[in-house]
C-alpha positions as CSV (number, residue, x, y, z in Angstrom):
1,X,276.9,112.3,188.1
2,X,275.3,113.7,191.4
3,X,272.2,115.9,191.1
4,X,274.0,118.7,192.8
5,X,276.6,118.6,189.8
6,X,274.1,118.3,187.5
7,X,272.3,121.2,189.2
8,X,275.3,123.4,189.0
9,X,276.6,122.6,184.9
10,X,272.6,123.3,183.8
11,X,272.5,126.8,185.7
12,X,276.3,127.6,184.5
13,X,274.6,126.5,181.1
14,X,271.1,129.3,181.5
15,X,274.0,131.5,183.4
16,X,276.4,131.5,179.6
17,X,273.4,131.8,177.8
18,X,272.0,134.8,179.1
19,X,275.2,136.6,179.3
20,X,276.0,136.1,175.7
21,X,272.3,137.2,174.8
22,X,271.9,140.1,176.7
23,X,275.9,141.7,176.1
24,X,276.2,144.6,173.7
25,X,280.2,144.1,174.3
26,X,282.4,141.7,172.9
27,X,284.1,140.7,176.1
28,X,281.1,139.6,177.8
29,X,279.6,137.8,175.0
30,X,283.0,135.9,174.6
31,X,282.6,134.7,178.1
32,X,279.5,134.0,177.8
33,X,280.2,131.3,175.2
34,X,283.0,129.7,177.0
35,X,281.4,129.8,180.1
36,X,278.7,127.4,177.8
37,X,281.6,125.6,176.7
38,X,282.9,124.2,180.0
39,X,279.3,123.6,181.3
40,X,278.6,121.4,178.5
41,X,281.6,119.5,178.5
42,X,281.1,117.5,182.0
43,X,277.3,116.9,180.5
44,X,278.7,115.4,177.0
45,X,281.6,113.0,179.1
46,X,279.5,112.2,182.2
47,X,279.5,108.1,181.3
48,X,283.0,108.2,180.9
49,X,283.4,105.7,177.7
50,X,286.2,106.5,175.5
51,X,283.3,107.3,172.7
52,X,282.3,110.0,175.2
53,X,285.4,111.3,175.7
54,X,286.3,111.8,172.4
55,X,283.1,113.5,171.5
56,X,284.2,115.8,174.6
57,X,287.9,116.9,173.1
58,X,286.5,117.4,170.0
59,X,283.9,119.8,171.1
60,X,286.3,121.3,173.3
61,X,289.1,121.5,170.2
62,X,286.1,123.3,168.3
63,X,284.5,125.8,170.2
64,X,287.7,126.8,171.4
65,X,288.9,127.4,168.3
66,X,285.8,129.5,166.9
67,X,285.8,131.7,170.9
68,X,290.0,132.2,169.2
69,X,288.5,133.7,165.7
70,X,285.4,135.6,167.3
71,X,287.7,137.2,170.0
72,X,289.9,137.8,167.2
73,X,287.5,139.1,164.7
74,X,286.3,141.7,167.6
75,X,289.9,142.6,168.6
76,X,290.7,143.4,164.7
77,X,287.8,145.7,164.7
78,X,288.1,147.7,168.2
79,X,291.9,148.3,166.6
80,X,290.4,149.8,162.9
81,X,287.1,151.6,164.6
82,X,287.3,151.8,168.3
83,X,284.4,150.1,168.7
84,X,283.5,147.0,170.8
85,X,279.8,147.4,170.9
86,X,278.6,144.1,168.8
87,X,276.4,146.0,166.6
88,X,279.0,148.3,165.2
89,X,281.1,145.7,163.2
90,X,282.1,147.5,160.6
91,X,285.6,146.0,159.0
92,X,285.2,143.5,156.2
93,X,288.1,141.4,157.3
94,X,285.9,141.5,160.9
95,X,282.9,140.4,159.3
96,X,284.3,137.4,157.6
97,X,286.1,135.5,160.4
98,X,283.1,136.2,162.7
99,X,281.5,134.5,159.7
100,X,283.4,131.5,160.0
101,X,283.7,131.5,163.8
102,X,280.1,131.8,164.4
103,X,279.6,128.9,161.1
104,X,282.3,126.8,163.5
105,X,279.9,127.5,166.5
106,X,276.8,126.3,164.8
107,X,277.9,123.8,163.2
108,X,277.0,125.2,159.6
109,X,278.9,123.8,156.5
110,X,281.8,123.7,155.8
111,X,282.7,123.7,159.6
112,X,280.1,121.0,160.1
113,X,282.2,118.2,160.6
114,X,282.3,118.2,164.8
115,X,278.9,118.2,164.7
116,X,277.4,114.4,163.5
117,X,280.7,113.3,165.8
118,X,279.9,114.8,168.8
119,X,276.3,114.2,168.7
120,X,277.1,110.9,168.4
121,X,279.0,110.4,171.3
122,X,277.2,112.3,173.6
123,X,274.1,111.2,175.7
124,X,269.9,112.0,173.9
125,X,269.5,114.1,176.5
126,X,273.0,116.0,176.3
127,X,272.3,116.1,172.4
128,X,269.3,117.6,172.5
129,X,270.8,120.6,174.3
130,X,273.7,120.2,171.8
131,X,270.8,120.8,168.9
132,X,268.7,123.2,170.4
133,X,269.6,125.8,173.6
134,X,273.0,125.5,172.7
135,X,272.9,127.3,169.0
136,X,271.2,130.1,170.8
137,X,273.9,132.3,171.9
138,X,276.1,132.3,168.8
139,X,273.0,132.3,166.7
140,X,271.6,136.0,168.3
141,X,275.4,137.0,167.7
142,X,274.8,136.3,164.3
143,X,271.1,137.8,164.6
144,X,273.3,141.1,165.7
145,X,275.3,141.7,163.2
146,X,273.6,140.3,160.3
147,X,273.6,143.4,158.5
148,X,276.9,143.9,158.6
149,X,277.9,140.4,156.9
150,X,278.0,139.8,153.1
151,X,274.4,138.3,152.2
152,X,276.5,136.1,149.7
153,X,278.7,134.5,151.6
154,X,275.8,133.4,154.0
155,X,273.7,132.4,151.3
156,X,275.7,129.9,150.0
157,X,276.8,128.7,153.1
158,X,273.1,128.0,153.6
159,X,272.7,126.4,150.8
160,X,275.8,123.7,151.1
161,X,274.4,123.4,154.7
162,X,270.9,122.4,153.2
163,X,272.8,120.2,150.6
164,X,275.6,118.5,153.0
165,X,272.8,118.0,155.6
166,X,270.7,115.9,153.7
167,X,273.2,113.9,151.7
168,X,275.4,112.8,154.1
169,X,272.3,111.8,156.4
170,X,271.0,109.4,153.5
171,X,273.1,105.9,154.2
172,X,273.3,106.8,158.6
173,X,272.4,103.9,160.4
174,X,272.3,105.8,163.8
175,X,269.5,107.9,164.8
176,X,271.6,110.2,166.9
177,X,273.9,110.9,163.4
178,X,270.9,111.8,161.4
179,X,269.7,114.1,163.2
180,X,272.7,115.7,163.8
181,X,272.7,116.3,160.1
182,X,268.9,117.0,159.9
183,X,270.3,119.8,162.1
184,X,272.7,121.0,159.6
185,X,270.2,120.8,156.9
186,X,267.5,123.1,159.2
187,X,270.3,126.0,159.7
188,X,270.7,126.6,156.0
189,X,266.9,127.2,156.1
190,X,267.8,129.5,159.3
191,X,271.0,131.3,157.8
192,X,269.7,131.8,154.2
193,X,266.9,134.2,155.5
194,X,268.8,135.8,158.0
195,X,270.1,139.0,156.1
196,X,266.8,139.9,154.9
197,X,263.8,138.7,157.7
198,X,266.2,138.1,160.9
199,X,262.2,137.5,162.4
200,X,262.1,134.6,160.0
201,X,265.5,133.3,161.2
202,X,264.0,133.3,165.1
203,X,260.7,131.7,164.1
204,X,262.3,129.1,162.4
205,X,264.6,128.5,165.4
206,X,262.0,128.1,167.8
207,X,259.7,125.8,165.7
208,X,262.9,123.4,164.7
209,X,264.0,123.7,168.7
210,X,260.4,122.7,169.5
211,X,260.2,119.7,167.1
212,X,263.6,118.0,167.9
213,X,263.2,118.4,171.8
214,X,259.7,116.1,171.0
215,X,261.8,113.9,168.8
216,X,264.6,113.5,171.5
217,X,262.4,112.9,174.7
218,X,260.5,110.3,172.7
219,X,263.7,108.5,171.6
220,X,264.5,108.9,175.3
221,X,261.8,107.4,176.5
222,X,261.9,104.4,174.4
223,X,265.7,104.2,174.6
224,X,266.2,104.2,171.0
225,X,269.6,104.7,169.6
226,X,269.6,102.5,166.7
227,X,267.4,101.8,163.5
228,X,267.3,98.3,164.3
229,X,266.0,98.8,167.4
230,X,263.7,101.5,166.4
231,X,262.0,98.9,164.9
232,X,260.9,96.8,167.7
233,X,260.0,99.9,169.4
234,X,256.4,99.6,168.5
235,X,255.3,96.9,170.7
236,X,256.4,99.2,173.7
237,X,254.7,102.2,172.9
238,X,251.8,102.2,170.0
239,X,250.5,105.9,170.1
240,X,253.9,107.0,171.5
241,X,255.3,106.0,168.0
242,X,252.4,107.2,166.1
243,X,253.1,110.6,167.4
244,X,256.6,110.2,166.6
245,X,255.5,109.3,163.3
246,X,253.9,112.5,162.7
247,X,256.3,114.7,164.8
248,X,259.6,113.6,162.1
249,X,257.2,114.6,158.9
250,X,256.5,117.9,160.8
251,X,260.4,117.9,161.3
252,X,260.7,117.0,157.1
253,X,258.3,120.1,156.8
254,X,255.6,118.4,155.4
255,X,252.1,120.2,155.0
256,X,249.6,120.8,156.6
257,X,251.9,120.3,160.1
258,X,254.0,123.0,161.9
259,X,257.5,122.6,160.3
260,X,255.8,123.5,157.4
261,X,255.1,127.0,158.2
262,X,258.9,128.3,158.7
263,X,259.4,126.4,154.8
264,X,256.4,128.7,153.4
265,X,257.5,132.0,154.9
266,X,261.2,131.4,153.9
267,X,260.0,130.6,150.2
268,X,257.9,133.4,150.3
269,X,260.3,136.1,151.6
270,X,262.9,134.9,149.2
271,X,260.7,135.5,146.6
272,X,259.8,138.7,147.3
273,X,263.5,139.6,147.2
274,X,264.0,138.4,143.4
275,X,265.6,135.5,144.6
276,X,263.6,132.7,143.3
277,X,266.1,130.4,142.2
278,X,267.6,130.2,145.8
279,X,264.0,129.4,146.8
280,X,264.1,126.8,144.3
281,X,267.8,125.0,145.2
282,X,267.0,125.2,148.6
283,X,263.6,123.6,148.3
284,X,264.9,120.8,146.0
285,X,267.3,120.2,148.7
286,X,264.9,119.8,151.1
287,X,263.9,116.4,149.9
288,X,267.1,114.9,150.4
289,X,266.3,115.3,154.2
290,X,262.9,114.0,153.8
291,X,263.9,110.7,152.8
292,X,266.0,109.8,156.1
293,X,262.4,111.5,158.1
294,X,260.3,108.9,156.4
295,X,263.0,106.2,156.9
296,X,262.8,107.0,160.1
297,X,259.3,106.7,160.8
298,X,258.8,104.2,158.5
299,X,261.1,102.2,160.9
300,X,259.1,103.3,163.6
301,X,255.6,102.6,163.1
302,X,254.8,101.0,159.5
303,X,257.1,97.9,159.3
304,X,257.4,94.9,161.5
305,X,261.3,94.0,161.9
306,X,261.9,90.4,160.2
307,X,261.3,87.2,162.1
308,X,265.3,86.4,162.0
309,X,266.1,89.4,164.3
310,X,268.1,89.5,167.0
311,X,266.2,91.7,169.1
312,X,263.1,91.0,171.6
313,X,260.0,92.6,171.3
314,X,259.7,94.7,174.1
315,X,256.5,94.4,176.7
316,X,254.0,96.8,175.7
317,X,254.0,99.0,178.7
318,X,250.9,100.9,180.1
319,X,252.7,103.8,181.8
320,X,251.3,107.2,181.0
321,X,253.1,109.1,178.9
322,X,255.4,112.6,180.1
323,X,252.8,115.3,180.3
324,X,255.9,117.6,178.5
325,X,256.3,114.9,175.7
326,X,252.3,115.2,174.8
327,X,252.5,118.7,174.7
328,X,255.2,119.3,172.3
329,X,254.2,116.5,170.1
330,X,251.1,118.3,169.9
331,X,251.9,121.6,169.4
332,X,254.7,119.9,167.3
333,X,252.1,118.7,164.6
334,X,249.0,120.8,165.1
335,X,250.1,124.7,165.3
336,X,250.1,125.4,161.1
337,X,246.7,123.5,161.0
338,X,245.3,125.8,164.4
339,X,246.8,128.9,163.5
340,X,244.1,130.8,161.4
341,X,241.4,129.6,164.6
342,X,244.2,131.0,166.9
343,X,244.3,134.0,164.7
344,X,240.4,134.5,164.5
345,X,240.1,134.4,168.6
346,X,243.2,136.9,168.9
């Protein structure tokens, strides 16, 4: 792919992404979304193997799907109210197919199963915008009319999310699946707080968006696809894969690193709304994902592969490491641990 085709899918990409976040109309937000769709597409199939190219139909089949039900869902409530503002969805049979449309959009169970698929067949760099900027725009539609949908519902789609997400990642041979699913698993911590701290929801966006880009760009770098071959990673690398060691327990929400912090508020806020069993489920969940996290970096920096490998060790090499990469594995690890000194000085 050219850099000037490249140059124009990632500004259609910011271009769909701002539209859909700044609209107050349906219309606008729906284009917004597809005009994310089609960006996306060229980015996911750009290496043209048939893996690819599947991965590409299936996300197209998908989103255009949920853009049917949320144009849908809007059109069934401009006829009841008159409205086409976003905020004003009032009809119940409106709320729940933007439910599910939005759930499609995300990714969030039980419309999950594109997800692990796509991600798979799609490039680490293409996958991390997959995981990250693009659950933004359906996720501040969701955001806007939160208080509209039925708590419910939404809480126990979060909790299947949390459950599905870390079971299915638990026998995944292929770094790019698991995290797909430890994607899954992070939205039910997202959607299970959204109805009563929508603050909450975006914090723990941010932090999970700033975690998985680290976790990407160092898989990047070391051109890691595999477990098996994140196991001979170490040679290349050393402190690369220590950091990546810490950045996927920050990722499992392990204290006293950053992931941790979105975990504690949730717990806490749930609480405080009498719904301590929920807290409970969802926290007992949690350790499902954990396992695949210390899998993963147990792969990456404790164990030497066996002598009867196939691979060869890679030459250590003494490149510098990406000045972005440092900085999100640090702030990736160290921000629960800095806060109450950042706190102090503000």
């Amino acid at each position: 792919m050219t850099p000037q085709a490249k140059l124009m899918f990632t500004t259609s990409l910011l271009l769909g992404t701002t539209i859909t976040i700044s609209s107050n109309h349906w219309i606008t937000a729906w284009a917004g979304l597809e005009i994310n769709t089609l960006a996306i597409l060229p980015l996911i199939s750009k290496s043209h193997h048939p893996r690819a190219i599947e991965a590409a139909t299936k996300y197209f089949l998908t989103q255009a799907a949920a853009s049917t039900l949320l144009l849908f869902s809007s059109m069934t409530n401009a006829w009841h109210t008159g409205q086409w503002d976003i905020t004003q969805l009032t009809h119940p049979l409106s709320c729940l197919i933007l439910t599910s449309a939005i759930a499609m959009k995300l990714g969030l169970a039980p419309f999950h199963f594109w997800f692990p698929e796509v991600l798979q067949g799609s490039p680490l760099t293409t996958g991390l915008l997959l995981s990250t900027a693009m659950k933004l725009p359906p996720l501040t539609l969701l955001l806007m009319t939160s208080h509209s949908l039925n708590p419910n519902l939404l809480t126990c789609m979060a909790i299947l999310s949390a459950a599905l997400g870390g079971w299915m990642g638990l026998n995944q041979t292929q770094v790019r699946k698991i995290l797909a699913f430890s994607s899954i698993s992070h939205l039910g911590w997202m959607i299970v707080i959204i109805s009563y701290a929508p603050k909450l929801t975006l914090l723990n966006f941010y932090l999970y968006a700033l975690m998985t880009t680290a976790v990407f760009l160092v898989l990047n770098t070391n051109k890691t696809l595999k477990l098996s071959t994140l196991m001979t990673t170490w040679t290349k690398n050393p402190p690369l894969n220590a950091m990546l060691l810490l950045t996927l327990l920050s990722l499992a929400g392990l204290p006293p690193l950053t992931g941790f912090l979105p975990k504690w508020l949730i717990i806490q806020e749930l609480t405080k709304q009498s719904m301590a069993p929920t807290a409970v489920v969802i926290s007992l969940l949690s350790l499902l994902g954990l396992y695949f996290y210390l899998r993963l970096a147990y792969c990456a920096t404790i164990t030497l592969p066996p002598h009867t490998t196939n691979h060869m060790k890679q030459w250590h090499t003494h490149k510098p490491t990406n000045t972005s990469i440092a900085i999100l594995t640090v702030a990736s690890t160290m921000l629960l641990p800095m806060s109450p000194m950042l706190s102090s000085v503000i």
